[in-house]
Each structure stands twice: as structure tokens, then as C-alpha cells.
C-alpha positions in Angstrom: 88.5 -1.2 111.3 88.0 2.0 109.8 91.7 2.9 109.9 92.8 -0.3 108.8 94.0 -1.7 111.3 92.2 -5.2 111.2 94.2 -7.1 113.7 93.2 -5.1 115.9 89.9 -5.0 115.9 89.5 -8.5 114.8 91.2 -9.0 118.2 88.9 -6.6 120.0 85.8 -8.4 118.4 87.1 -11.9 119.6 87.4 -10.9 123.4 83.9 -9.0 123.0 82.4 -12.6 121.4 84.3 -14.8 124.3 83.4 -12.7 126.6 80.0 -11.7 125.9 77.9 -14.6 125.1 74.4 -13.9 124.7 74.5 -10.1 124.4 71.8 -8.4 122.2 74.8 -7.0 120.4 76.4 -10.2 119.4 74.8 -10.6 115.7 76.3 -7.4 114.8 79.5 -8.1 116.7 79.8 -11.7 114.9 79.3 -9.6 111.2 82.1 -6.8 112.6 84.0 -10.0 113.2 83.7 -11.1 109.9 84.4 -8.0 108.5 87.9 -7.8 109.5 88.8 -11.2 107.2 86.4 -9.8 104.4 89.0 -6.3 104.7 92.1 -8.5 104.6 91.2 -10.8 101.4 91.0 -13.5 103.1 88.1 -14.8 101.6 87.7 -18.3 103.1 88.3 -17.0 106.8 84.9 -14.1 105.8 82.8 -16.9 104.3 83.0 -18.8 107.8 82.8 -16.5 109.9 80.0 -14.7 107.9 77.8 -18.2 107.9 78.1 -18.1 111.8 75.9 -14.7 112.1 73.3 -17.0 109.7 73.5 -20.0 111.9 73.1 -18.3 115.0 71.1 -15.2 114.2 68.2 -16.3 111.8 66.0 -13.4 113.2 68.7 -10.2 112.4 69.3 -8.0 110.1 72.8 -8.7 110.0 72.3 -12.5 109.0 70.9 -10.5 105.8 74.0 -8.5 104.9 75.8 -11.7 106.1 74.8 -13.7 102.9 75.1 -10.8 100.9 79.1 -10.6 101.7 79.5 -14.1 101.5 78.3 -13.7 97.8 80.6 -10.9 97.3 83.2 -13.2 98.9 82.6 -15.9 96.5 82.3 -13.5 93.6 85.8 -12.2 94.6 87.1 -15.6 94.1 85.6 -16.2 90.8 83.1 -18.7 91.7 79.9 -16.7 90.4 77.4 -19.6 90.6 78.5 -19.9 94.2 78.2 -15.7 94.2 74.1 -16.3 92.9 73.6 -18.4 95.6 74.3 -16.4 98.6 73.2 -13.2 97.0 69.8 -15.2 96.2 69.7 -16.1 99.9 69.7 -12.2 100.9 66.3 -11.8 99.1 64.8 -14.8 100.9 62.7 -15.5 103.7 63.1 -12.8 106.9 65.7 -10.9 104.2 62.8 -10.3 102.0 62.6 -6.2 102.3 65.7 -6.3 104.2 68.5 -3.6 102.4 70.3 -6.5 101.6 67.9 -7.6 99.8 67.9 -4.4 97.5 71.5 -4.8 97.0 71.7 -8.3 96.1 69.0 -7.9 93.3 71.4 -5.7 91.3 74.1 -8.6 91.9 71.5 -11.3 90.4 
């Protein structure tokens, strides 16, 4: 990802999430995942892929950061009230004191 080279490691991710049901690694893999769409512009693609991490990782981290990028996402596409609502969700709950959490403040 760091180099670029999305595809790649979008492709990388998808084998590791097929293949790897279950792992203790998998929130982080599922954001990675997401990642690679958020990197490409493809907004839509992020957004989805971002709310699985949520859905199936209420307890991470990563679900934290997840609905801080989906408000980025949404920001990105000019829907702002959309934006509030995700950045809103990163102070919430487990996200709390979460780094997210810090970041999405300055966003609301």
C-alpha cells in the first residue's frame, strides 16, 4: 500500500480475509482492506468495506478509526452532515478515549 500499488495489496488482503477467518488479526486486516478503496477514491467501495470492521469488530480499536474514515469518506464526497455522523460515532461508546476519538473532535 505504501508504494501505491493498491491492487495489490487489496488482493493480498482478500486472500488473507478468505483465508483466514477468525484470526486475531482480522479487524486490522478488514480496515487494511478498506484502505486500499479509501487510497483509490473510490469512496463508496471504503465506506462498505469500512462498516464491515464496525459490524464485525465492535470490541477493536480499528472499528474506531473505521468510522473516523468513513466520515472522511463522506466528507470527500461533500455530504458533510453524513461526515458528522460518522466522525460523531468515533467519540462514542468503546471509541470514547480511543485516538480516533481525538481526531474526530477537531472534524466536529
Amino acid at each position: 500500500m505504501a508504494a501505491g500499488r493498491q491492487s495489490v495489496a487489496r488482493a493480498i488482503l482478500k486472500a488473507a480475509i478468505d483465508q483466514n477467518a477468525g484470526a486475531p488479526e482480522m479487524d486490522e486486516i478488514r480496515y487494511r482492506y478498506a484502505e486500499t478503496f479509501f487510497n483509490e477514491s473510490d469512496w463508496r467501495s471504503a465506506i462498505s468495506e469500512f462498516n464491515k470492521v464496525i459490524n464485525n469488530h465492535p470490541n477493536s480499536t480499528w472499528k474506531c478509526w473505521s468510522f473516523y474514515r468513513q466520515g472522511e469518506a463522506f466528507e470527500k464526497m461533500g455530504q458533510i452532515e453524513g461526515a458528522k455522523a460518522f466522525y460523531k460515532g468515533a467519540t462514542e461508546g468503546t471509541c470514547k478515549s480511543s485516538d480516533a476519538a481525538k481526531e474526530a473532535k477537531k472534524k466536529l
